[in-house]
N, C-alpha and C positions, 0 to 999 in steps of 0.2 A: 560696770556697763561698758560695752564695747561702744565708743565714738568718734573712731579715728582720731581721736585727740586725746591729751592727759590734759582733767582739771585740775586746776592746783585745788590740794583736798583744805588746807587751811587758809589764814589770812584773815588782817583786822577786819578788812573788808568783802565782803562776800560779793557784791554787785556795785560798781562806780556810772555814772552814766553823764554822760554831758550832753545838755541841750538847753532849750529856752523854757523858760519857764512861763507861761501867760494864765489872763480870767478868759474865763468864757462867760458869756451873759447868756442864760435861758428864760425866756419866758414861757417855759413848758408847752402847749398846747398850740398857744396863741401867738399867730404871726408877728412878727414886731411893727408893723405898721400899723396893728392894733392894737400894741401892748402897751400896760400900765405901769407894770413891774415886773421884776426877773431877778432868777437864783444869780448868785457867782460861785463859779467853782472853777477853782484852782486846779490847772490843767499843763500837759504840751508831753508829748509822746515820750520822753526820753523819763522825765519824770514820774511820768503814771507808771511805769515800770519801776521805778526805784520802790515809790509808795507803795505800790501793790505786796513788791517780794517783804518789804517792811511791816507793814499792817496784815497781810494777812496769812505771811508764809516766815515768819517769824527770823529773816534775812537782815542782816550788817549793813545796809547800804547808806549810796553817796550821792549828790548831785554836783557836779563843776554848772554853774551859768553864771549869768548876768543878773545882778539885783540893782536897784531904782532906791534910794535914800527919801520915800516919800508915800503918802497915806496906802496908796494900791498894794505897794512893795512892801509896808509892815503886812497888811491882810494877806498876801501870799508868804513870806515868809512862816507867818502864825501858822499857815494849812500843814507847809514843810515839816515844820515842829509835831504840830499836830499827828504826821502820818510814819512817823519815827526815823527821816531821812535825814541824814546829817550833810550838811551846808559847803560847800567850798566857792564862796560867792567875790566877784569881783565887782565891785562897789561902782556906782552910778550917781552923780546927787543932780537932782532933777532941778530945772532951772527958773520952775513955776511957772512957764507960761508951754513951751515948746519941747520940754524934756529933759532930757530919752526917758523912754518910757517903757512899761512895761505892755507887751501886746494883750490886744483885746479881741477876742473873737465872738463871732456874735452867730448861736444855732440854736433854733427853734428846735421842736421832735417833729414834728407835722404831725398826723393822725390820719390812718388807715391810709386810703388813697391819695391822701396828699404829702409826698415826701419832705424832711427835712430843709432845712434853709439855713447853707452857711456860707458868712463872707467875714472876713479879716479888718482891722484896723491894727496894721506893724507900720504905722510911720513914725518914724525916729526909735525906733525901737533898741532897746538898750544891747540885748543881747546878740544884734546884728556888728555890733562892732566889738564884738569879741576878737581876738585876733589872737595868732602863734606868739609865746610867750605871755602870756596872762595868767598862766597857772603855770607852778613848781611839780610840774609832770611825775620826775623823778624824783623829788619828796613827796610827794604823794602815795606813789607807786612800792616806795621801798616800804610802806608801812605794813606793805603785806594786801594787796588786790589780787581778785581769783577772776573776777569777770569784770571787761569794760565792753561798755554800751552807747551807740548814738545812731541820728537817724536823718533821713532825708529833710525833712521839713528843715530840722537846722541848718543842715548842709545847703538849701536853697535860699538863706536870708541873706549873704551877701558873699561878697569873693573869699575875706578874714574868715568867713565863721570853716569854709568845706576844708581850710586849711588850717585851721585850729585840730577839725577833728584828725586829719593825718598826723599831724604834730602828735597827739594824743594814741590816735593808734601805734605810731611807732615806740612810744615810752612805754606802753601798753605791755609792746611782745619786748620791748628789752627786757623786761622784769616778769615775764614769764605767765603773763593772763591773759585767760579766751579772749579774742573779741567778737562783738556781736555789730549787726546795724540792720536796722528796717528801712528799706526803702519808701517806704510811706511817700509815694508819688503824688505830687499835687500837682494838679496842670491849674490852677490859678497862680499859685506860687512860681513855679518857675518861668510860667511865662512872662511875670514883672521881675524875671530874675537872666534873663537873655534866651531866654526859650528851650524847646526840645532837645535841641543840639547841642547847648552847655549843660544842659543835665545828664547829658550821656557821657560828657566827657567827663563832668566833677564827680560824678557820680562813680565814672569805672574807673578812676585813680583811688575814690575809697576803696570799695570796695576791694582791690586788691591787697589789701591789709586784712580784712573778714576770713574768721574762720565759719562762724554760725550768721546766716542770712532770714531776715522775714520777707518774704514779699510775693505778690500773688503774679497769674501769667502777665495781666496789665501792666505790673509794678516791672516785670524782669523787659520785657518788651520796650516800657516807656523809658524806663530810668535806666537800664543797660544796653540797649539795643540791642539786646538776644532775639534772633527771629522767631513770629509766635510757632504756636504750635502746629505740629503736622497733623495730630489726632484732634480730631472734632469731639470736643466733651457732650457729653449726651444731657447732662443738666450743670448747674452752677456747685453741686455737689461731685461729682465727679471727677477724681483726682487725672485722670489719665491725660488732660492737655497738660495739666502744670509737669509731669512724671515725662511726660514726652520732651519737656524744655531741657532736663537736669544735665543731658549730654551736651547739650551748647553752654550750658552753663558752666560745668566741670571744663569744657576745652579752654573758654575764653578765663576762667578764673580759676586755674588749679589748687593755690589754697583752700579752694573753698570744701568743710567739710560735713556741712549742716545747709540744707535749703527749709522752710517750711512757712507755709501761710494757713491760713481760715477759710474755708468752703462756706458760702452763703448764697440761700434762694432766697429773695425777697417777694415777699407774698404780696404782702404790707407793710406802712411804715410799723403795722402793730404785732406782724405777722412774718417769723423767718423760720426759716430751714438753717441749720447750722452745722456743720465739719470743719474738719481741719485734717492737714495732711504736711508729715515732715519726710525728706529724703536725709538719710544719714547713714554716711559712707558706703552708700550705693547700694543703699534697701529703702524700699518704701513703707510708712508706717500711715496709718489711716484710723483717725478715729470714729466710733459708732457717730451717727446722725441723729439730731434732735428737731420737734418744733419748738420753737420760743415765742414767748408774750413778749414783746420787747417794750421796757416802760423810756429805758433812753438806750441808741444805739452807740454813741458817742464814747469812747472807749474799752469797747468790745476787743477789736483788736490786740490793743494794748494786755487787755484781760489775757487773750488767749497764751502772748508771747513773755509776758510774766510768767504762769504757771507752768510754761513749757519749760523755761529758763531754770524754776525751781526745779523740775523735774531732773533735768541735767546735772544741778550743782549738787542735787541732793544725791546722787546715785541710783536715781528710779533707771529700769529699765528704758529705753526707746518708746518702747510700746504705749508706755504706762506714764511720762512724760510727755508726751502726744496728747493721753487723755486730761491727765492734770488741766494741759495746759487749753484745751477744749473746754473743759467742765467748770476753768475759773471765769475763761471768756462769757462763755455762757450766762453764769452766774451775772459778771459784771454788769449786762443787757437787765435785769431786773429791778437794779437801783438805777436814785438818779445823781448823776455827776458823773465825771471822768474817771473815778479810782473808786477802790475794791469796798466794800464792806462786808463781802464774806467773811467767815471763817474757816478755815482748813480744814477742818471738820464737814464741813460744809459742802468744801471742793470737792475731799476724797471719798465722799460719800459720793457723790452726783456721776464724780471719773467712775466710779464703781456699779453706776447704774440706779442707782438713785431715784426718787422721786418727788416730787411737791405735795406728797398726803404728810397732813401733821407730824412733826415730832415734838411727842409728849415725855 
């Protein structure tokens, strides 16, 4: 597969990712100032992509974060185990009263006309005080890594964490593996992180390490200060503003050799329109459009850039990695929790056109 890049075709490990590991508390339907009870599931972007290429894309992977020596911190750890991702944790013992802790996030789904509801509790959070030298980069690395991974939300927890991930990208390309990063923009997050202006800057210091980028026009606009687009998109499915971005984006970052995001209409919270569209090395790829039941939305994303990633490491085509990585996101939207319970089978049936009449 032509990708401006060589992947490394072996290595122990297939996908490495660093970032925070957090619960999410859902009480599905039901607002929480009405709520009784609520799932937890074991979440935080950098992770649901290890999980995902792990559990449903039959992938070696890794996660570097923060771990908490305390009841929360076995129950995520157990999820890790659980989803086949192997651990590289730097230890936290909790002080019983104040911490550190592991973050808690708190989203509802909402229903039809009434959108989701999410807000954060990261006070004292463990893995905000990650810092440059906490992990053995280059014993790590030498074990044999093909792909490393991380993402804005970490990069936004504190000054240590945006500088951990450089640290990490440059051991990264010493030893010879893609990197990837999602700009996953969050304007609650940075704004209790010194605002717009420090995200552009911590942000386009990573980012110049990035070979393969996630992020949509908002994401390149807020978190890189790329000017938006000149072409007006005719729906939220229409690749052509993001396609219009790629030449400010290639000038300001010429490493860069992979852009791609998720195309989404929102109908309803119950009701979407879904695409996706990657730029690589200076062609555009566009996956077919779907509608979706969406039962949780909350790691769709994630879904899409997972399967997209397999698609890459595995030697699919462009084309046909675009779809992969469409057709997992997609899927993702059907269960509920942050990571995958498809099956590959599943995916490649769906990338292929697929549909939801029985299979007996």
């Amino acid at each position: 597969m032509a990708t401006a890049f060589e992947i490394p075709k072996t290595g122990a490990v297939d996908f490495l990712a660093l970032g925070a590991l957090i619960h999410r508390l859902d009480p599905g339907i039901i607002p929480f100032r009405k709520a009784s009870s609520c799932s937890v599931h074991v979440s935080g972007g950098e992770f649901n992509c290890t999980a995902n290429l792990a559990d449903c894309f039959g992938m070696r992977t890794a996660i570097a974060t923060a771990m908490v020596a305390y009841p929360i911190g076995e129950l995520i750890q157990g999820q890790v185990r659980a989803m086949g991702v192997t651990p590289y944790y730097k230890m936290f013992k909790h002080d019983g009263v104040r911490g550190p802790n592991m973050a808690a996030v708190y989203s509802d789904r909402g229903f039809g006309i009434r959108g989701p509801v999410v807000f954060y509790n990261r006070s004292n959070e463990a893995a905000a005080q990650l810092k440059p030298g906490d992990f053995d980069w280059d014993g790590i690395f030498a074990t044999g890594v093909r792909w490393f991974h991380s993402g804005g939300i970490f990069a936004s927890l504190s000054e240590t964490t945006a500088e951990l991930i450089i640290e990490a990208m440059k051991a990264a390309k010493r030893h010879g593996a893609i990197v990837s990063f999602d700009l996953n923009y969050r304007e609650k997050l940075w704004s209790a992180a010194g605002g717009a202006d420090r995200a552009v800057e911590v942000l386009g210091r990573i980012v110049e390490h990035v070979d393969v980028l996630v992020g949509n026009e908002e994401d390149l606009q807020k978190g890189l200060g790329i000017p938006g687009p000149q072409v007006a998109a005719k729906s939220k499915l229409d690749p052509s503003a993001f396609v219009d971005m790629m030449a400010r984006v290639v000038s300001r970052f010429p490493n860069m050799k992979i852009v791609a995001t998720t195309l989404r209409e929102v109908h309803s919270t119950s009701r979407h329109a879904w695409g996706a569209v990657a730029w690589i090395g200076g062609q555009t790829y566009v996956s077919p459009t779907c509608e979706l039941d969406v039962f949780d939305r909350v790691g769709g994303g994630d879904g899409f850039a997972s399967g997209f990633f397999y698609g890459l490491l595995s030697g699919a085509s462009p084309d046909e990695a675009v779809r992969l990585g469409w057709a997992h996101g997609a899927l993702l939207t059907t269960f509920p929790g942050d990571t995958t319970m498809a099956s590959l089978d599943q995916v490649r049936a769906f990338a292929q056109g697929g549909s939801a009449r029985i299979a007996r």
